[in-house]
N, CA, C and O of each residue as an XYZ file, in Angstrom:
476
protein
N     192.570     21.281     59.384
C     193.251     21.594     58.152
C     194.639     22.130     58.494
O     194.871     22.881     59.442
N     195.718     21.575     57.447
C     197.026     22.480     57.620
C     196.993     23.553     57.131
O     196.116     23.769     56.295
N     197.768     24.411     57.419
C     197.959     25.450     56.754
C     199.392     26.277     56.625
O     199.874     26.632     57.701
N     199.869     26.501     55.837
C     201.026     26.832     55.859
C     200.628     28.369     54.985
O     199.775     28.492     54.107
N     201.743     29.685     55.668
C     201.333     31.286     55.022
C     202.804     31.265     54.554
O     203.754     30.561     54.896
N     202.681     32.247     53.676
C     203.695     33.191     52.834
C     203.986     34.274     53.304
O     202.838     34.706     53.196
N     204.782     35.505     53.947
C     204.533     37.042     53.986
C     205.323     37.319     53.304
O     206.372     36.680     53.229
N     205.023     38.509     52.494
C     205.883     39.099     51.587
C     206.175     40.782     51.489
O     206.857     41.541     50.801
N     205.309     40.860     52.513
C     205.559     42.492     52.599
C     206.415     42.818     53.948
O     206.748     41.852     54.635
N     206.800     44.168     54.373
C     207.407     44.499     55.489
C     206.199     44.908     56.816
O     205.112     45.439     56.588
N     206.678     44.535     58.125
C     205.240     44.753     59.082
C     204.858     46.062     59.134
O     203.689     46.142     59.509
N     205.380     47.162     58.903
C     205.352     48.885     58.786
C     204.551     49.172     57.586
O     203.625     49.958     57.786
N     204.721     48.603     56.052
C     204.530     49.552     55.417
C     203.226     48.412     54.603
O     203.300     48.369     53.375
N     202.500     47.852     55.040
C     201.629     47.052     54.726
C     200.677     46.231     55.354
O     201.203     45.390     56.083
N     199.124     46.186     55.300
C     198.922     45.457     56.293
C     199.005     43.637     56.111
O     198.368     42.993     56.944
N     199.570     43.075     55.329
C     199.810     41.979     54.610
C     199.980     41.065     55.995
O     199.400     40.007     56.242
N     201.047     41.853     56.919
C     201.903     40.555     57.681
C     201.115     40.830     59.039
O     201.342     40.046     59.961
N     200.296     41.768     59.231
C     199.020     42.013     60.418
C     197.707     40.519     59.939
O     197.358     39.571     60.644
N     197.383     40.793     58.850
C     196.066     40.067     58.450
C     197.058     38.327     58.476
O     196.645     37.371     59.133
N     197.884     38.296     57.934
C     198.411     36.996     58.182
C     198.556     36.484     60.031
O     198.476     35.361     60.528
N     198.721     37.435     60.488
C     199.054     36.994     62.116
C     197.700     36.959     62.324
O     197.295     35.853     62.682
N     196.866     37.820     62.214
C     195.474     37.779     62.929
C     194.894     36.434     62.453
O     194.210     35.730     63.196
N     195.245     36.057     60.979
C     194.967     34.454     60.306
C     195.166     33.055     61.056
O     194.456     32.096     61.361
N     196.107     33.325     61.152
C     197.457     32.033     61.805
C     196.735     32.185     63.418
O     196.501     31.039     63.802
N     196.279     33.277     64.551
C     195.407     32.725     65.722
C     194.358     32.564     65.446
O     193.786     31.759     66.182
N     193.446     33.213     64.231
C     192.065     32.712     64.682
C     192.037     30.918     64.401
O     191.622     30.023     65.137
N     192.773     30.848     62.778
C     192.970     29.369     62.480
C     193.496     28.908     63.515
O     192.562     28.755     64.302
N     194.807     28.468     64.181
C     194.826     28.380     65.797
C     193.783     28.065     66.190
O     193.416     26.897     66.058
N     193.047     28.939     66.747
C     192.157     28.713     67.753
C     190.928     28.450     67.597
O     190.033     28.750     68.387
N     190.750     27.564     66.016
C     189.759     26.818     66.001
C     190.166     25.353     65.521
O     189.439     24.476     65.054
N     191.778     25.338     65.815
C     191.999     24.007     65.980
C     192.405     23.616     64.762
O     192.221     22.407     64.619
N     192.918     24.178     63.755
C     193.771     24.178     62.465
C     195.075     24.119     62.935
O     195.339     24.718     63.977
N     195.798     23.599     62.441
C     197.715     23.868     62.246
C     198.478     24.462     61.172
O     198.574     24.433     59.945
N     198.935     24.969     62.108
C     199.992     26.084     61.179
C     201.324     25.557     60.675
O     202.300     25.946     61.317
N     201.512     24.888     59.829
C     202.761     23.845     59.600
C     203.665     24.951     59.594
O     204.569     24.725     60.399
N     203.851     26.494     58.791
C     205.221     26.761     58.964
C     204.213     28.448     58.011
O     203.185     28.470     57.334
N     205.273     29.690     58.488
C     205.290     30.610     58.077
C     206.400     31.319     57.690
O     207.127     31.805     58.557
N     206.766     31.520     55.942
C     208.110     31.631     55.333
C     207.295     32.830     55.323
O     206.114     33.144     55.477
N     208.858     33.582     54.984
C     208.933     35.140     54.768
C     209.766     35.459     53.916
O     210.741     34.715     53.806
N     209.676     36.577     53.092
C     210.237     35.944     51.920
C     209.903     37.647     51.305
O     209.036     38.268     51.921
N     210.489     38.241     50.297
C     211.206     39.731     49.847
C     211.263     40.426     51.076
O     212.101     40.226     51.956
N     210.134     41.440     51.115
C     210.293     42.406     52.183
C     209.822     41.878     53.705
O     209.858     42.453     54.793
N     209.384     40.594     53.334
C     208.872     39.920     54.892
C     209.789     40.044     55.390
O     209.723     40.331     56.585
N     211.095     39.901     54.773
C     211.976     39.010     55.942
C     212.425     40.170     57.391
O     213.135     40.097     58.394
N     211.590     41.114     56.793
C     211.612     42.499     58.152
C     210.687     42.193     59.103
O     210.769     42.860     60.135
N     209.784     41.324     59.040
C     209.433     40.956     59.941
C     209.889     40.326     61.188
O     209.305     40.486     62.259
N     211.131     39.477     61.004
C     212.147     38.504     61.679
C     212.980     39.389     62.627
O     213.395     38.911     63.683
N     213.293     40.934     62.209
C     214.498     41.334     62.939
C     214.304     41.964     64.285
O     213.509     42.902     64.230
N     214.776     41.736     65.438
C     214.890     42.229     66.809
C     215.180     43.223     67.044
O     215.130     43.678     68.187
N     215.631     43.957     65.880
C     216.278     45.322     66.041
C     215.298     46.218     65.739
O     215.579     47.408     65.598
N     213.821     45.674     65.583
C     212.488     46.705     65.243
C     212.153     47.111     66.821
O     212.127     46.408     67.831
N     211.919     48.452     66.632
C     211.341     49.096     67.914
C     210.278     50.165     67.673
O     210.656     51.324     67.500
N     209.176     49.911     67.651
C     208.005     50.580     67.182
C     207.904     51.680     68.797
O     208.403     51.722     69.922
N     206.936     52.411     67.964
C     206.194     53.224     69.477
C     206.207     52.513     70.475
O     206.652     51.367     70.417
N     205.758     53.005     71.515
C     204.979     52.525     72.748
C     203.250     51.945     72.679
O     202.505     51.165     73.273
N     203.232     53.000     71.429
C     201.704     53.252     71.444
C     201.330     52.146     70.400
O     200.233     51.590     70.464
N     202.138     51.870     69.557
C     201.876     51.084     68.221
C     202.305     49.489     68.931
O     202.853     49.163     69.985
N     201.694     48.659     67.651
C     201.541     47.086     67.775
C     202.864     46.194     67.519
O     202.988     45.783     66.365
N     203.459     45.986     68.071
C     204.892     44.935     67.894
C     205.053     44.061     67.271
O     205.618     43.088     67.773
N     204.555     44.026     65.678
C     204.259     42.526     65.174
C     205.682     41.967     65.499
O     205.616     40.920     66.144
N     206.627     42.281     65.293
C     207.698     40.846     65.388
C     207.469     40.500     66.486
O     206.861     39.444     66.311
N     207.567     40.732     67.941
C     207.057     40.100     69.340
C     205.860     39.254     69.083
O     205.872     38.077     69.442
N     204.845     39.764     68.496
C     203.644     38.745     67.747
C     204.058     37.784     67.054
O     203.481     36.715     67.251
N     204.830     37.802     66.340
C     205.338     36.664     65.556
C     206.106     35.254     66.497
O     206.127     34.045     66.265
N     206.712     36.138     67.680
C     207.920     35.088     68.370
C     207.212     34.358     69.397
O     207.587     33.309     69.921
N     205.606     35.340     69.762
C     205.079     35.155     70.567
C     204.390     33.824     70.375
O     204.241     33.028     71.302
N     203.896     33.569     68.905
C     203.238     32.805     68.352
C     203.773     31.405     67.976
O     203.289     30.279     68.094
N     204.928     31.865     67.488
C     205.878     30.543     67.671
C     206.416     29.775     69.125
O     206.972     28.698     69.338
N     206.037     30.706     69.854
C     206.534     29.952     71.128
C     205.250     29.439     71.618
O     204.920     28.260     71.746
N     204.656     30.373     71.843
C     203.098     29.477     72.549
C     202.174     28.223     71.455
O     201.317     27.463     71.903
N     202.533     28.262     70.255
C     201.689     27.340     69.636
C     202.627     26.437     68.484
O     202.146     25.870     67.502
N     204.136     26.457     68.879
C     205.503     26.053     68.101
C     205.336     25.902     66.480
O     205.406     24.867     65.818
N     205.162     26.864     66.161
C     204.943     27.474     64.303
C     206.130     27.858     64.088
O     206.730     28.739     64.705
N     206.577     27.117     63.069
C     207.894     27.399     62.176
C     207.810     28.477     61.675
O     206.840     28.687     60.947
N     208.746     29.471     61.882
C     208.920     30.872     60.991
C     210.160     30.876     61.132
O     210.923     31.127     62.064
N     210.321     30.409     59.555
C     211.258     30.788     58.328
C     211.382     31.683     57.428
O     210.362     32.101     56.879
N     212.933     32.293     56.990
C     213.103     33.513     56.787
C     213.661     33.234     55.113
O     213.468     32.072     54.756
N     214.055     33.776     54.482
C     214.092     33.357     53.142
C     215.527     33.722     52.998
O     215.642     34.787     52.392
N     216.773     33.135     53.389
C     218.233     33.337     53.517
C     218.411     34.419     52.216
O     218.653     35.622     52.318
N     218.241     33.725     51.100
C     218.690     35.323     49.958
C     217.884     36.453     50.189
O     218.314     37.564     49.881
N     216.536     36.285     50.798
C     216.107     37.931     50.700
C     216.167     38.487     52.187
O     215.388     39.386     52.504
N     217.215     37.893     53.251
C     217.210     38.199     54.199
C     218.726     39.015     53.881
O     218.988     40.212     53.999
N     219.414     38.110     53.528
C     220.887     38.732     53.652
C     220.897     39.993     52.126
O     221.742     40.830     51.810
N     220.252     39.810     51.811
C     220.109     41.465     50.772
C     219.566     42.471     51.493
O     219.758     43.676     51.330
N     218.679     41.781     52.531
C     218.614     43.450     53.217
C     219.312     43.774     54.516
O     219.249     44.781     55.222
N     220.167     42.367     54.674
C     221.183     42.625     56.313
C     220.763     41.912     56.695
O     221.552     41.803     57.634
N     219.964     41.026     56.884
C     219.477     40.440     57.968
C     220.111     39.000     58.296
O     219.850     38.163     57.432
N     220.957     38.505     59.463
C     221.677     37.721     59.501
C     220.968     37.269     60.479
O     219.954     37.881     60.815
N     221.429     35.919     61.232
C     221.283     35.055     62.027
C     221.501     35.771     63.359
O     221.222     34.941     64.225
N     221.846     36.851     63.899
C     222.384     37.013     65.062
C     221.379     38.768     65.121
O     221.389     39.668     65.961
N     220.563     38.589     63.701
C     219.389     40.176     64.417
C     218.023     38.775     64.344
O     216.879     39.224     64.287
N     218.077     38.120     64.345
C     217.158     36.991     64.445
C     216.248     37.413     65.909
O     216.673     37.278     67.056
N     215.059     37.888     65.561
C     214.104     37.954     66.898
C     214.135     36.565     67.344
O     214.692     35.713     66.651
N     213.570     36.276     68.462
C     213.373     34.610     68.978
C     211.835     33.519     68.240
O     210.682     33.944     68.168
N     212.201     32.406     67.884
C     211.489     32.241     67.359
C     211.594     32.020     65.703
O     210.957     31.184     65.062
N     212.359     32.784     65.284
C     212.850     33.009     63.812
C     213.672     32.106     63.335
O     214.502     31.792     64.187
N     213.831     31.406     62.070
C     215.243     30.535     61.660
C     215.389     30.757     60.277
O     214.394     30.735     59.553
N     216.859     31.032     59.692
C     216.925     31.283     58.042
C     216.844     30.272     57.541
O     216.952     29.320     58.315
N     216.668     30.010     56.362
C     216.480     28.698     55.544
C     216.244     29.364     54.066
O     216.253     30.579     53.866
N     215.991     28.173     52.879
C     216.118     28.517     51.547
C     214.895     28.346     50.850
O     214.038     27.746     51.499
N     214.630     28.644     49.904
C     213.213     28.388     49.645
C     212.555     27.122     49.287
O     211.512     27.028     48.640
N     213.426     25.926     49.881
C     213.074     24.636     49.787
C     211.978     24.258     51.077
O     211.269     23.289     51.349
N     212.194     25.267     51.550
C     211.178     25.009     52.848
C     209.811     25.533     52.457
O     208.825     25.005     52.973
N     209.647     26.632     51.500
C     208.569     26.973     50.687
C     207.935     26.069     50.035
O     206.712     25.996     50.152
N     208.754     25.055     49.082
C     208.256     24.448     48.514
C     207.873     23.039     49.473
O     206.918     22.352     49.112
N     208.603     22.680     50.609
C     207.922     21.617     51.261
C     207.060     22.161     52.142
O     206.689     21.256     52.889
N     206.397     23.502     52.518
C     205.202     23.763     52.495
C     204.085     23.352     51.889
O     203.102     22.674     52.186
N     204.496     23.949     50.946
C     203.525     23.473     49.716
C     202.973     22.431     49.648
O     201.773     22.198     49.799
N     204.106     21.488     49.334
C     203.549     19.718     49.551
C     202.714     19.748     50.954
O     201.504     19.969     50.994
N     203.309     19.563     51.792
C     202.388     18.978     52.965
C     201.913     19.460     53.694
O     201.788     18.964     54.813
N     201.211     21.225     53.203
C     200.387     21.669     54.313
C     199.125     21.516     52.608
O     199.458     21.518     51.423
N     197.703     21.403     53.239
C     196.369     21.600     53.155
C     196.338     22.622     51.900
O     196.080     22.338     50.731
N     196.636     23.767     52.394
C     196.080     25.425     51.689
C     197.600     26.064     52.295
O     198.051     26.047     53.440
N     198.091     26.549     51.192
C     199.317     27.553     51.190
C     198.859     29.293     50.750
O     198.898     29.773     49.617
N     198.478     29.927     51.908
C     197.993     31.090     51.419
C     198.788     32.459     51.494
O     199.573     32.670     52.418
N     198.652     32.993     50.910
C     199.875     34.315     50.360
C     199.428     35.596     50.994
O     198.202     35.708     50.956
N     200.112     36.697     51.623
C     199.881     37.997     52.419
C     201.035     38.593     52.056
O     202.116     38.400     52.613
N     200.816     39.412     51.012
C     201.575     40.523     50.309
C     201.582     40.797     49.004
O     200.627     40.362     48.361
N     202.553     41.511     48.340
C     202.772     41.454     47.016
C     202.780     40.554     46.319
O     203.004     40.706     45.118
């Protein structure tokens, strides 16, 4: 099955964009595809390189870049709700690309199940 996710919350103040990552490997790793993961109001905090959590705490954006590199999953950032909160092309963690919400909607079309993690 395809599958294409939504995040809509920030990785700190919700567990929305945790349960979506833990989603996107188990699907992974039973042999589902992940056509693409947009981010989109407060997601788009997920994307930025400039997050530096504890030592002790979990790195979702490194999770995110990690995921796109080892299993090549599109994560797209939602250009208007990125640049309302700063977020430009050059705090871009690796892995990350801006785009418009036309990529949402060609989610939609051609993945399987489009499922939502956040507000």
């Amino acid at each position: 099955m395809k599958f294409a996710l939504l995040v809509s919350a920030g990785p700190y103040t919700h567990q929305a964009p945790d349960t979506a990552y833990q989603f996107a490997v188990a699907a992974l790793a039973k042999g589902h595809e992940i056509q693409r993961v947009f981010f989109y109001h407060d997601g788009v905090n997920n994307a930025t390189r400039l997050t530096e959590p504890p030592q002790d705490d979990r790195h979702v954006v490194n999770r995110w870049s990690a995921l796109a590199a080892d299993h090549k999953v599109d994560l797209v950032v939602c250009v208007a709700a990125a640049l309302r909160r700063g977020i430009k092309d050059e705090v871009l963690a690796p892995g990350f690309r801006i785009s418009g919400l036309g990529q949402l909607v060609d989610s939609g079309i051609k993945a399987d199940r489009l499922l939502t993690f956040g507000d």
